[in-house]
C-alpha positions as CSV (number, residue, x, y, z in Angstrom):
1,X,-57.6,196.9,-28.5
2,X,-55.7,195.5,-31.3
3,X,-52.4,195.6,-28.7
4,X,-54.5,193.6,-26.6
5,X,-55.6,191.0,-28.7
6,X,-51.9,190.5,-29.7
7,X,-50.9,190.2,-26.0
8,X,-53.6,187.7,-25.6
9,X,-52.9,185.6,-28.3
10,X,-49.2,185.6,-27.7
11,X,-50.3,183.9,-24.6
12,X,-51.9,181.1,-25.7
13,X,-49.5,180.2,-28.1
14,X,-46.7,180.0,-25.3
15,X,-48.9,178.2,-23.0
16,X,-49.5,176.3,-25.8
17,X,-45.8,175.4,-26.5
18,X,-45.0,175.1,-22.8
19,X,-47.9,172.0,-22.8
20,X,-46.6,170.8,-26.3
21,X,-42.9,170.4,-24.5
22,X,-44.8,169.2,-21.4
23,X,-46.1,166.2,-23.4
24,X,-43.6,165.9,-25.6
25,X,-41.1,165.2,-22.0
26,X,-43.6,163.1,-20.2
27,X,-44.1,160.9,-22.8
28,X,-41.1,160.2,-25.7
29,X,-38.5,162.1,-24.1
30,X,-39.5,160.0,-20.5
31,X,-39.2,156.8,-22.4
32,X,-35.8,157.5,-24.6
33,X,-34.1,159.1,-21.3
34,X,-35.3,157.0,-18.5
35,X,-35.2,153.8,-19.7
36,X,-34.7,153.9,-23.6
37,X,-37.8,152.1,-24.0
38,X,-40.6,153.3,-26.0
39,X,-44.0,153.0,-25.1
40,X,-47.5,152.9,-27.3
41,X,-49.1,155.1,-24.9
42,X,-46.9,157.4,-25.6
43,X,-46.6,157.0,-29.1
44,X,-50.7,157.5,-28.9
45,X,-50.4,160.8,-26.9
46,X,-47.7,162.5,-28.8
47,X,-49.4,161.5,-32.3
48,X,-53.2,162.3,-31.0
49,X,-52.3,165.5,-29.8
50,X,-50.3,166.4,-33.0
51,X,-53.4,166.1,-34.4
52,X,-55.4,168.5,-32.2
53,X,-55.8,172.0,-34.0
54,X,-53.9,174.0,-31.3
55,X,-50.8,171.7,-31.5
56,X,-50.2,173.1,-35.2
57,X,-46.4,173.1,-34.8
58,X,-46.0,169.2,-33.8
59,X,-44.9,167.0,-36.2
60,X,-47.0,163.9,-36.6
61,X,-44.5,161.9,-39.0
62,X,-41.3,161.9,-36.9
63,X,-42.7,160.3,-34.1
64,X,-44.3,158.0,-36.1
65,X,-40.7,156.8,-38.5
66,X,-39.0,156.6,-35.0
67,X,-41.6,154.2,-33.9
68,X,-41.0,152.3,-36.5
69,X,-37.6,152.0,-36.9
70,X,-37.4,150.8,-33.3
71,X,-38.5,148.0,-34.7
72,X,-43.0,148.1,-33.1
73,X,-45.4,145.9,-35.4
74,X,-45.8,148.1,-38.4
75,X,-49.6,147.1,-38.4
76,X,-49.9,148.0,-34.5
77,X,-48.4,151.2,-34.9
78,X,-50.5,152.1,-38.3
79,X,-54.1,151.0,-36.3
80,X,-52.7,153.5,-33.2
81,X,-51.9,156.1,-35.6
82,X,-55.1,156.4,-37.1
83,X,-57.1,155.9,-34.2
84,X,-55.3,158.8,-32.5
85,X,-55.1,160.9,-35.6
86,X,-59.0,160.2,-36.5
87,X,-60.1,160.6,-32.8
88,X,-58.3,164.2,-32.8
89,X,-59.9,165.3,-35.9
90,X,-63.5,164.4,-35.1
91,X,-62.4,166.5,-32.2
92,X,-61.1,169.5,-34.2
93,X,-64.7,169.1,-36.8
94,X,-66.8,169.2,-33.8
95,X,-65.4,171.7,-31.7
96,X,-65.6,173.7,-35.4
97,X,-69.3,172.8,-36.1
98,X,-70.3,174.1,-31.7
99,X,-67.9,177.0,-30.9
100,X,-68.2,179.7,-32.7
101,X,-65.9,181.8,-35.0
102,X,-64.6,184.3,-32.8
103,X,-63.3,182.0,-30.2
104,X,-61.0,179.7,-32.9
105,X,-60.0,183.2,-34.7
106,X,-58.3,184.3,-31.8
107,X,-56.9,180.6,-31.6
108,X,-55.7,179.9,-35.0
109,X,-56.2,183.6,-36.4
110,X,-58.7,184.6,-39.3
111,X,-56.4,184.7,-42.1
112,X,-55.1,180.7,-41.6
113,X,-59.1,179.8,-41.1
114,X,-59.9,181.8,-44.5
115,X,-57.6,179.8,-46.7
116,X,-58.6,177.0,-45.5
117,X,-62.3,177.7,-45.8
118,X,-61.5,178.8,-49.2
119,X,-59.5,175.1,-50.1
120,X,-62.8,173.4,-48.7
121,X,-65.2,175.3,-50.9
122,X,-63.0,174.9,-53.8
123,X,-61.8,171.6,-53.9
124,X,-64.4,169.5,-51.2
125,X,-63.3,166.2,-50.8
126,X,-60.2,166.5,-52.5
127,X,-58.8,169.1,-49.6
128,X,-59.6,166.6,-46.8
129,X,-57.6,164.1,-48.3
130,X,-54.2,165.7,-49.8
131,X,-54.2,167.6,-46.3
132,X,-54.3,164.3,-44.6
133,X,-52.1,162.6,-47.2
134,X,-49.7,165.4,-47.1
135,X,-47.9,166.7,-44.5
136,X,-49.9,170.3,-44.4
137,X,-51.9,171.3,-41.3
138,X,-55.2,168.7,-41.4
139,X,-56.3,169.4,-38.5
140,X,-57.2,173.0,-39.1
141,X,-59.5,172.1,-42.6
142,X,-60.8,169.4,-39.7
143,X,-61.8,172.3,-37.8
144,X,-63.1,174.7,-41.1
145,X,-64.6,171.8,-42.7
146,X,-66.5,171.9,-39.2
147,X,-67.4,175.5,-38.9
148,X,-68.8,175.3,-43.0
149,X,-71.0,172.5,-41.4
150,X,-69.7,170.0,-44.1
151,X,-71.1,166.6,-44.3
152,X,-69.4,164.9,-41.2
153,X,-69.6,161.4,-43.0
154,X,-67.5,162.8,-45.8
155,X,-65.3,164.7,-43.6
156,X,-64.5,161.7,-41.8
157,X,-64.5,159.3,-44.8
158,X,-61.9,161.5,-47.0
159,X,-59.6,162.2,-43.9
160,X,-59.7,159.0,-43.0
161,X,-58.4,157.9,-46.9
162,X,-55.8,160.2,-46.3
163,X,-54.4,159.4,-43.4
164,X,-54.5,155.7,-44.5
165,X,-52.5,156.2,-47.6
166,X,-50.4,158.8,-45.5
167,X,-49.4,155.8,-43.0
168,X,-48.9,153.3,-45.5
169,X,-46.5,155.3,-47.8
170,X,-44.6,156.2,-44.5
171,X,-44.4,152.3,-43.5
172,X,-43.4,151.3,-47.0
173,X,-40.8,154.1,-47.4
174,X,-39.1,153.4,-43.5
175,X,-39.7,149.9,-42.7
């Protein structure tokens, strides 16, 4: 059984990485190599699906400093990247709050899901915003502060303040 459950989650994490590249090529990688343009809709597809839980390995930042170095409206680019970020996390709280926790274990594994159950009941509020403010994996205390059934208005409100100040340090530090 447990050699089955291995096999099956090796699976979705290559299918996984497989669609990762898939966007990642159809989007950036299309713009830079085609036509060395770069797009908004593809900024907004690559950054709200960095933000979706199963996409854990995508960096959010880089494609966010290469934006803005290529010289897009730092206040454009900061409005698209929290409306893409925030959009994929209400997405990751709610598909915590309905599904239930033996689906997302075999998604993101028990052991990730515990510690980040365990920051949430420690620290509340405060672990919504550093893991939006830092670079650490926010969308997975998105999804346990939506299996805990935390207050969604709080939820939203903290990650929100940390993606805000996470943005603005980013355009201060590479504009």
């Amino acid at each position: 059984m447990n050699r089955a459950f291995n096999f099956k989650r090796l699976i979705v994490v290559v299918v996984l990485i497989v669609l990762m590249t898939v966007i990642a090529s159809l989007t950036i990688g299309r713009d830079i190599y085609e036509s060395n343009e770069k797009s908004m809709l593809s900024f907004a597809i690559v950054n709200f699906s960095g933000y979706l839980f199963f996409f854990l390995i995508m960096p959010v930042e880089l494609p966010f400093i290469y934006y803005l170095r290529t010289g897009y409206d730092p206040l454009i680019l900061n409005m698209v990247a929290l409306g893409t970020a925030m959009s994929a996390q209400v997405i990751d709280y709610l598909i915590g709050y309905f599904f239930s926790k033996g689906i997302i274990d075999q998604m993101i594994g028990r052991r990730r899901y515990e510690k980040a159950e365990t920051e949430i009941r420690k620290y509340g509020n405060m672990t919504l915003f550093l893991f939006n403010f830092l670079p650490f994996s926010s969308p997975v205390i998105s999804l346990a502060a939506g299996m805990l059934k935390y207050r969604a208005k709080e939820a939203v409100f903290f990650s929100l303040a940390g993606l805000i100040c996470r943005y603005m340090l980013l355009t201060l530090i590479f504009h």
